[in-house]
DSSP file (Angstrom, degrees, kcal/mol; ACC not computed):
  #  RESIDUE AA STRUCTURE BP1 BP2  ACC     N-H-->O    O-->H-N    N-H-->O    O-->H-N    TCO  KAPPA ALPHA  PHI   PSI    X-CA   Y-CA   Z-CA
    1    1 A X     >        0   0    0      0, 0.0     4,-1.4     0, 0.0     5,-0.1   0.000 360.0 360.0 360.0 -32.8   95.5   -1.3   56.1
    2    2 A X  H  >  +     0   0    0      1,-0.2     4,-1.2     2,-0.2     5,-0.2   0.727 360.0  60.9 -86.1 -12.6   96.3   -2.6   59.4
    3    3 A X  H  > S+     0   0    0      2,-0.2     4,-1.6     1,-0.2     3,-0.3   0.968 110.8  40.3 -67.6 -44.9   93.1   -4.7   59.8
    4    4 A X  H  > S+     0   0    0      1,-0.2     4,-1.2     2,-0.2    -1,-0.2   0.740 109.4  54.0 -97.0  -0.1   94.0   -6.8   56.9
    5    5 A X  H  X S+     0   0    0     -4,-1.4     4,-1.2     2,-0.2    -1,-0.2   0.774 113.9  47.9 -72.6 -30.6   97.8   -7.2   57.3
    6    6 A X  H  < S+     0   0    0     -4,-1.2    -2,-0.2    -3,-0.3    -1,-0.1   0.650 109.3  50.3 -94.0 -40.4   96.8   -8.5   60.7
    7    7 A X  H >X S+     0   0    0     -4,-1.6     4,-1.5    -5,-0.2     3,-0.7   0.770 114.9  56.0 -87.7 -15.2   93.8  -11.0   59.1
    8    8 A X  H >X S+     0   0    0     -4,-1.2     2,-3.7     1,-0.3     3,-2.6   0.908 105.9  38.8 -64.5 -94.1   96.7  -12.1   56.9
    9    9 A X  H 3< S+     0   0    0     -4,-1.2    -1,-0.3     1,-0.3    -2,-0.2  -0.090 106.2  65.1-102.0  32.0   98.9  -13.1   58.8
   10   10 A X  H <4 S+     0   0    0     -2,-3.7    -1,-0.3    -3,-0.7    -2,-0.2   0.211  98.7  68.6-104.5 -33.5   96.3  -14.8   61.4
   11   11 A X  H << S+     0   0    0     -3,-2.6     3,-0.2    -4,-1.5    -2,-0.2   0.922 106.4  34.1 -40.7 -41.7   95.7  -17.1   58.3
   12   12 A X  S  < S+     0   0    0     -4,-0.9     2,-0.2     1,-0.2    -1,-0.2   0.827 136.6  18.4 -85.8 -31.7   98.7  -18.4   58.6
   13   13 A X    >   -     0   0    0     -5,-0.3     3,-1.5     1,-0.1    -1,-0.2  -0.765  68.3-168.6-129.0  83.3   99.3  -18.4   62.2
   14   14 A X  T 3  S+     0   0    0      1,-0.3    -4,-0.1    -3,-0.2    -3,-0.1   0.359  84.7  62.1 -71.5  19.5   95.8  -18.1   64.3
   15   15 A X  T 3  S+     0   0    0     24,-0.1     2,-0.4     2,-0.0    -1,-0.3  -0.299  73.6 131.8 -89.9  20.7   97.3  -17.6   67.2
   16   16 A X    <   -     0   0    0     -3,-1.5     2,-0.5   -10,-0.1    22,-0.2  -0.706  42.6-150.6 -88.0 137.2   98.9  -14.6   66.3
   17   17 A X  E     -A   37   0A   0     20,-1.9    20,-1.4    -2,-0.4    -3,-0.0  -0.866   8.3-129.4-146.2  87.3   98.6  -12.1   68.6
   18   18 A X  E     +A   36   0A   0     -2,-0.5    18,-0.2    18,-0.2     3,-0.1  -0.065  26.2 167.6 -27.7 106.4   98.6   -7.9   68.4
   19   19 A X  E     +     0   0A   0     16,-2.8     2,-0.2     1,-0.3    17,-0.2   0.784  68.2   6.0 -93.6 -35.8  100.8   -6.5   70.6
   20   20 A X  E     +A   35   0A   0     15,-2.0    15,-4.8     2,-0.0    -1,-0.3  -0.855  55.8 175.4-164.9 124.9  100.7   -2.9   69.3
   21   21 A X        +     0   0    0     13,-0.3     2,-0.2    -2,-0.2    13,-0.2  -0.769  32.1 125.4-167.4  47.2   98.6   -1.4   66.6
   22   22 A X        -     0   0    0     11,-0.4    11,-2.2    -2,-0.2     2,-0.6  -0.679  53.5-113.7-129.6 179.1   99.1    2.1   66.3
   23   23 A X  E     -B   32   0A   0      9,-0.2     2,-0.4    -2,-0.2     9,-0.2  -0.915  32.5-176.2-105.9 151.9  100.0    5.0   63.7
   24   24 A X  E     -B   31   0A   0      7,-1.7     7,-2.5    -2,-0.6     2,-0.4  -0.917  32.0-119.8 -98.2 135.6  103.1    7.0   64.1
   25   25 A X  E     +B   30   0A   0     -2,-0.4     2,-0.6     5,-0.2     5,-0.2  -0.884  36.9 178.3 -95.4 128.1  104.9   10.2   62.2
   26   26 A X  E >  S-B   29   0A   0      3,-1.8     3,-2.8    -2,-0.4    60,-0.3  -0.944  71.9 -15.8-125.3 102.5  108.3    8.6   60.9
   27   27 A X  T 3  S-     0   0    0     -2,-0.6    -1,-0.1     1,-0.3     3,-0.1   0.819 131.3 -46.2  78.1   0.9  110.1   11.3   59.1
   28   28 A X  T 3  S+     0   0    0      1,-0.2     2,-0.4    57,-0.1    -1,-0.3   0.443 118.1  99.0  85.1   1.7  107.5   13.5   58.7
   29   29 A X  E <  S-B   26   0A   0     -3,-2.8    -3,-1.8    57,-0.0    -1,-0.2  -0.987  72.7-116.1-133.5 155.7  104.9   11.0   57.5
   30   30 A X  E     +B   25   0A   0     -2,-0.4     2,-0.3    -5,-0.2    -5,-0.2  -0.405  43.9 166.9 -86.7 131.2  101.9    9.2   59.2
   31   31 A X  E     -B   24   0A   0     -7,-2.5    -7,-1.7    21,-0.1     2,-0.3  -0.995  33.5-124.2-140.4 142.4  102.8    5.5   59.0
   32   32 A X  E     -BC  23  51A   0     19,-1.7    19,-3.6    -2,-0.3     2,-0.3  -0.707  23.6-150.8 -80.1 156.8  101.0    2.7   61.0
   33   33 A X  E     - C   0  50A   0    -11,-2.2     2,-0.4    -2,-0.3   -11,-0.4  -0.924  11.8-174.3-103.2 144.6  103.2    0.4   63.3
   34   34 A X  E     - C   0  49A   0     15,-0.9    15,-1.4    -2,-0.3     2,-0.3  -0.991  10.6-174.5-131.0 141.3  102.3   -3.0   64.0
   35   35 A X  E     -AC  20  48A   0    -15,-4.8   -16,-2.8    -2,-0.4   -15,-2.0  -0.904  19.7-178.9-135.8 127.8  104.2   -5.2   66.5
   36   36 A X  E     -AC  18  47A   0     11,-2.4    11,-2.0    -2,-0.3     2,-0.4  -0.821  20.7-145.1-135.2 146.1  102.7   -8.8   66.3
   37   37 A X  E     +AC  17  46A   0    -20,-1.4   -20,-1.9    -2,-0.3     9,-0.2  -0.992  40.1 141.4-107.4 132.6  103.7  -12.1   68.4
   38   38 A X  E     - C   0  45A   0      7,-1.5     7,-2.6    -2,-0.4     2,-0.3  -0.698  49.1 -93.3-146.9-163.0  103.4  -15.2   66.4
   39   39 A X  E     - C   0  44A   0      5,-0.2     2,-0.4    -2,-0.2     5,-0.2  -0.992  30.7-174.4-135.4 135.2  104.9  -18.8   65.6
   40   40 A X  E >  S- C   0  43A   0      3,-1.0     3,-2.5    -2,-0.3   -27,-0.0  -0.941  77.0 -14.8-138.1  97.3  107.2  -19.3   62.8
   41   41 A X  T 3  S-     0   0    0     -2,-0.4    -1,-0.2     1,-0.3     3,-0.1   1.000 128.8 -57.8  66.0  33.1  108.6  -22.9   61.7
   42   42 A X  T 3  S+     0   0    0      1,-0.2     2,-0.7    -3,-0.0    -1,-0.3   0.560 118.8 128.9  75.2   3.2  107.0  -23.9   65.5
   43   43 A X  E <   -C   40   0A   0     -3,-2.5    -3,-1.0    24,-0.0    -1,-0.2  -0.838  64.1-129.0 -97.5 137.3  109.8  -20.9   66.7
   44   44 A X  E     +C   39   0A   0     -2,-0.7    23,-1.9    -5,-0.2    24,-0.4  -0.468  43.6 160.3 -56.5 122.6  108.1  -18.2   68.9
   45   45 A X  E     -CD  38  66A   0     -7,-2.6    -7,-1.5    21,-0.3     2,-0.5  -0.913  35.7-139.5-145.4 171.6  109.0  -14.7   67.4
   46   46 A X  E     -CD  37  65A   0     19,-2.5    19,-2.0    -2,-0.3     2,-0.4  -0.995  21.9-170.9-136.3 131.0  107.7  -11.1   67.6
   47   47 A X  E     +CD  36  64A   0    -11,-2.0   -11,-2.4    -2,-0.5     2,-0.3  -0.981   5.7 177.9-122.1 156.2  107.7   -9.0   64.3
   48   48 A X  E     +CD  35  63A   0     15,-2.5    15,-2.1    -2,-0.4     2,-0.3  -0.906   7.0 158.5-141.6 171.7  107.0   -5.6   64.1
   49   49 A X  E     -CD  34  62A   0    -15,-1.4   -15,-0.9    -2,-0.3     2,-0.3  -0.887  38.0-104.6-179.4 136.4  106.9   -2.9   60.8
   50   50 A X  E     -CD  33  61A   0     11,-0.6    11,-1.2    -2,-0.3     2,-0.5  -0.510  29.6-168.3 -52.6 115.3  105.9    0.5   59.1
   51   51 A X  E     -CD  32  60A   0    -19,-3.6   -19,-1.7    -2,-0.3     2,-0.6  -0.850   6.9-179.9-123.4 165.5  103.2    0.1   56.6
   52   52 A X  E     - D   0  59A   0      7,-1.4     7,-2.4    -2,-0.5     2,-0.3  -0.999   3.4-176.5-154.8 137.1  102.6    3.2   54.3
   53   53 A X  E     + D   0  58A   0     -2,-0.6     5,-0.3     5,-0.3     2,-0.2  -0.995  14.7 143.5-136.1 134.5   99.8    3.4   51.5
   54   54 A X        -     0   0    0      3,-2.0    -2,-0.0    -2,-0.3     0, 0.0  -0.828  62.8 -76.9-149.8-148.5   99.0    5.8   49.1
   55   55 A X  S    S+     0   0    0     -2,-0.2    -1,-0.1     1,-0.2     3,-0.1   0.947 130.8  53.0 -50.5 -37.6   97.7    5.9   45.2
   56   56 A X  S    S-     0   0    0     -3,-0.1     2,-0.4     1,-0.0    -1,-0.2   0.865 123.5 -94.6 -73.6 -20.6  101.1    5.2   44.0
   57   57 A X        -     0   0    0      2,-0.0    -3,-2.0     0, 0.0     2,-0.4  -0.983  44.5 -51.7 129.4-136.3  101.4    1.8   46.4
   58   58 A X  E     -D   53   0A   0     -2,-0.4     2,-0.4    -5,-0.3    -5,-0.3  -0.982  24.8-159.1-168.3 125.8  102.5    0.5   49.6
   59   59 A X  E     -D   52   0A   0     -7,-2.4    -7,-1.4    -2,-0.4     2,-0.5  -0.941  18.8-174.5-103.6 132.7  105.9    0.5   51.8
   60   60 A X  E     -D   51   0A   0     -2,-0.4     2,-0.6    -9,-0.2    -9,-0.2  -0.903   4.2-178.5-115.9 108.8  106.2   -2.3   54.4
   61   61 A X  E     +D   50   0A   0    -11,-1.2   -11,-0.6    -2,-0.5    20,-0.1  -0.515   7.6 172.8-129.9 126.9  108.9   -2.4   56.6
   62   62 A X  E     -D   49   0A   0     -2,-0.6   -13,-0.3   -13,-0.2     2,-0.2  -0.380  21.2-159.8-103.5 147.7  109.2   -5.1   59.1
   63   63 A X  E     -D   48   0A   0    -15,-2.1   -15,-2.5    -2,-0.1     2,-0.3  -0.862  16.8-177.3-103.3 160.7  111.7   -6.4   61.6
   64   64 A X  E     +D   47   0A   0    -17,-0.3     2,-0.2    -2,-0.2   -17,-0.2  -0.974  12.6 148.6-166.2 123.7  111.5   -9.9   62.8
   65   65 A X  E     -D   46   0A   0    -19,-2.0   -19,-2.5    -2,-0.3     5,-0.1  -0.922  48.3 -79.6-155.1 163.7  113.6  -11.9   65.6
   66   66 A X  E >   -D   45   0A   0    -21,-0.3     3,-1.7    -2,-0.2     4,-0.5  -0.408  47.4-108.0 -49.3 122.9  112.9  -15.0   68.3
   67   67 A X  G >> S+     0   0    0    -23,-1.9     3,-1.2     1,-0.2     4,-0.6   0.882 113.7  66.2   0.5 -84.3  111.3  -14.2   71.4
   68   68 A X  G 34 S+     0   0    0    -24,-0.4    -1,-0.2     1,-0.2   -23,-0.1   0.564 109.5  23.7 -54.7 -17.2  113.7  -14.6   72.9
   69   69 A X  G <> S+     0   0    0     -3,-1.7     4,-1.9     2,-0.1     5,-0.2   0.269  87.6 106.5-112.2  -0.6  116.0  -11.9   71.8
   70   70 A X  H <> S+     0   0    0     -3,-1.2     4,-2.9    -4,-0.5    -2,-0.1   0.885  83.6  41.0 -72.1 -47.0  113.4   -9.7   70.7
   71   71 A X  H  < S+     0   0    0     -4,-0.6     4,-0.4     1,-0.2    -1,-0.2   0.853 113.9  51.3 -41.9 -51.7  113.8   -7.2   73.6
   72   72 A X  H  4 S+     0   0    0     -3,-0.2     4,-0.4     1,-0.1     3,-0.3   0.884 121.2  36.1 -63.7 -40.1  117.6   -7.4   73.6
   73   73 A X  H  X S+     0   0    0     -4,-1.9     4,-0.9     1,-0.2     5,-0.3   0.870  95.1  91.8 -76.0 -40.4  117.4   -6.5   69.3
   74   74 A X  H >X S+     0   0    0     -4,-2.9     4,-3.7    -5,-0.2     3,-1.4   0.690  82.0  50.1 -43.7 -45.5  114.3   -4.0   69.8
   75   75 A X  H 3> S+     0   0    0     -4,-0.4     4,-2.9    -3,-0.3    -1,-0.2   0.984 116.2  47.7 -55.8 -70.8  116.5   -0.6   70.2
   76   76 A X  H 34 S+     0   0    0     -4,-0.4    -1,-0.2     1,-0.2    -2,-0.2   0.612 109.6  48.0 -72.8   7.5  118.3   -1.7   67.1
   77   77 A X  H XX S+     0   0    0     -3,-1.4     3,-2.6    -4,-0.9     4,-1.8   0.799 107.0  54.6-106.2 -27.8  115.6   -2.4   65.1
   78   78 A X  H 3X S+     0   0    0     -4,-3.7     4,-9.9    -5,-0.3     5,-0.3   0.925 104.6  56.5 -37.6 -38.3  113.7    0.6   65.7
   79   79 A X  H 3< S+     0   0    0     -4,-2.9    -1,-0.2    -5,-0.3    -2,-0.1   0.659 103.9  46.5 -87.5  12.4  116.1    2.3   64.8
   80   80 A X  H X4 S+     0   0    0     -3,-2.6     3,-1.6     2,-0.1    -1,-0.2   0.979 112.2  54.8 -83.4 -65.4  116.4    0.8   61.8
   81   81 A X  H >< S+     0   0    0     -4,-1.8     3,-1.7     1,-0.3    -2,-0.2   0.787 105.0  55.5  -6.6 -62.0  112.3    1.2   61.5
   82   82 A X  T 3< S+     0   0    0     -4,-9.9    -1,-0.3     1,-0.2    -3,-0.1   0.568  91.7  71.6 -98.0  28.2  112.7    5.1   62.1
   83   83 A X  T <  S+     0   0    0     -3,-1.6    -1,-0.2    -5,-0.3     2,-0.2   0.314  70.8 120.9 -87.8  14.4  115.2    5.5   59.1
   84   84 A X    <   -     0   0    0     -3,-1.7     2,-0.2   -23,-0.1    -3,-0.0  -0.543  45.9-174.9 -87.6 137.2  112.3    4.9   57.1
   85   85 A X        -     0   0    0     -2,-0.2   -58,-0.1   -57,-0.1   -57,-0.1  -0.873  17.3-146.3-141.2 108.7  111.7    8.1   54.6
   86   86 A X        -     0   0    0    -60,-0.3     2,-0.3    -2,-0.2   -57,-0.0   0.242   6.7-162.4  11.2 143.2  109.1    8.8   52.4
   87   87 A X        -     0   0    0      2,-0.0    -2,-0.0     0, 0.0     2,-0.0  -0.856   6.2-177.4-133.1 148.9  109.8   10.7   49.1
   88   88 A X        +     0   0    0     -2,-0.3     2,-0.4     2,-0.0    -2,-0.0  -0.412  13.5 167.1-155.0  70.6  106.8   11.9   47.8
   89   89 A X        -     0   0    0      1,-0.1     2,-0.1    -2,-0.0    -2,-0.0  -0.783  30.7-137.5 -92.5 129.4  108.1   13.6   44.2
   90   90 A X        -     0   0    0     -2,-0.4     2,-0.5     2,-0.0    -1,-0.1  -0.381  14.4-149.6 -63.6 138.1  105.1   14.6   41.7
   91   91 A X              0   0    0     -2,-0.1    -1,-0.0     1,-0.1     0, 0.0  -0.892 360.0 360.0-115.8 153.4  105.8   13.5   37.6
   92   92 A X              0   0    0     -2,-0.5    -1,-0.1     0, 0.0    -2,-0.0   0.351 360.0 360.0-123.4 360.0  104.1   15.7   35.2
C-alpha cells in the first residue's frame, strides 16, 4: 500500500519526498505511517497519515500543515493520528 500512495502522490508533485515510511501498532492494529514533504499550491508542506487495508477496504488518515509549522503542530497531530481505532466486528 505504501508504494503506491507514495507513486500517487509523486504524480502530482515529483518532487515529493519520503521522509518516513514505516508500519506501526496504533490501537492494537498494524497500520503503515507515512510522513511525506511536498509542494502544495507552490506552498511547502509536510503531510503525514495511517493507512489501513483489509478485504472490507481502506482507512487513510492524514495530517497536513506548512513547513513551517509542521514541527510546532506535529505533537498535536500525532496525537490526533494515534486516536485512530480499528473495529474489526464480523456480520453473519
Amino acid at each position: 500500500m505504501p508504494d503506491v500512495l507514495v507513486s500517487n502522490l509523486q504524480s502530482h508533485d515529483p518532487n515529493a519526498r519520503v521522509l518516513i515510511k514505516e508500519k506501526r501498532r496504533v490501537n492494537g492494529t498494524e497500520v503503515w505511517y507515512l510522513k511525506v514533504e511536498t509542494t502544495v499550491d507552490n506552498v511547502a508542506a509536510i503531510s503525514g497519515g495511517y493507512y489501513y487495508g483489509d478485504k472490507n477496504g481502506t482507512v487513510q488518515l492524514l495530517i497536513f500543515a506548512k513547513k513551517t509549522i509542521f514541527n510546532e503542530c506535529e505533537k498535536d497531530l500525532m496525537e490526533l493520528l494515534n486516536g485512530l481505532l480499528i473495529s474489526k466486528e464480523t456480520k453473519t
